[in-house]
Phi, psi and omega in degrees: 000143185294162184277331188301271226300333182279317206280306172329296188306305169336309218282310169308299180267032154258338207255342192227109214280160177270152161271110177282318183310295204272033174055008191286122177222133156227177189319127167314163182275081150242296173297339199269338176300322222246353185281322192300289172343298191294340200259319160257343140334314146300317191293321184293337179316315212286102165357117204299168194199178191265345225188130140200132197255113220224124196242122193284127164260057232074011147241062160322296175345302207249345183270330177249052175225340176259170196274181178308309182280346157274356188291354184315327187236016172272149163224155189230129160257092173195166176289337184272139208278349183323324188270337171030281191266354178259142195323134156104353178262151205210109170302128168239129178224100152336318173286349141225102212278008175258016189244087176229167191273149199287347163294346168271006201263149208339091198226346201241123138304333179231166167241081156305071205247141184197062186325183162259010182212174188237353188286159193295327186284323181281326166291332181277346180289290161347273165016278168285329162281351155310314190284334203278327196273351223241142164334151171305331192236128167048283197281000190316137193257165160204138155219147207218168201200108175194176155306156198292320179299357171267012158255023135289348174281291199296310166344283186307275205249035185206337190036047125254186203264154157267130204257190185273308168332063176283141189280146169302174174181038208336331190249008193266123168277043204194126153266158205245164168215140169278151178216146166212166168252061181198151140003110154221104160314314185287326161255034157277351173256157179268157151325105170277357186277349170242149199259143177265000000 
């Protein structure tokens, strides 16, 4: 990889502090590489289109790990107002998770969630906005990020999976586990940055 592409990759987590208030850790850049990796690895999965449209849930990390020109067809959802001013940013407050703007409303082939919280009421709140953003069909992606102990919850209410991959998170005293309903190589390897 060029040193330009590595200082791009970069640039979000030098540039930007984590908020213990807005509950926010973020990903090692390993995990935001091998997650981005899974994100289109789903996508490529999907029946080619003019489009395929992908909803940041609370992850800027991974939503500013892809470049200007594929975020064209991404959206960032999240509370912190920081983002604001960049194409593609969208105030999100979980707590009322049906209040998104109706041109987004099932409009996304994937769904990208990693709340600030872990609990079953904060997931199922997700939930409904997952559902609200995501196409009418079948083939709909989802990859989540939670503890290994949410996953009859992810299951339940995503019929995704826990993958071998787990993400890194340096400053979370908790481990995370990935889950999707789809396919994935790339997370089918474990982490090296977490000891097994």
């Amino acid at each position: 990889m060029s040193p330009a592409k590595d200082a791009k990759r970069s640039t979000f987590l030098g540039s930007k502090a984590e908020s213990r208030e807005l509950n926010q850790y973020w990903y090692s850049q390993h995990t935001i590489d091998v997650l981005c990796s899974a994100i289109k690895e789903g996508l490529s999965s999907l029946e080619p289109s003019t489009s395929t449209r992908v909803a940041f849930l609370s992850t800027p990390s991974l939503f500013f790990a892809f470049d200007s020109v594929e975020r064209e067809n991404f959206s960032l959802l999240d509370y912190d107002k920081t983002w604001e001013g960049e194409p593609g940013y969208n105030y999100y407050d979980y707590r009322n998770p049906l209040n998104i703007k109706k041109y987004l409303q099932h409009s996304f082939d994937m769904v990208v969630i990693d709340p600030p919280f872990i609990s079953k009421v904060v997931w199922e709140k997700y939930s409904r906005t997952a559902r609200a953003l995501l196409k009418e069909q079948s083939s709909s992606l989802v990859l989540c990020t939670t503890v290994y102990e949410n996953a009859p919850l992810m299951h339940k209410l995503f019929g995704a999976t826990p993958k071998r991959f787990r993400p890194s998170i340096p400053n979370l005293v908790y481990q995370y586990s990935a889950f999707t309903n789809f396919h994935s190589i790339v997370m089918a390897e474990p982490n090296n940055e977490i000891l097994e």
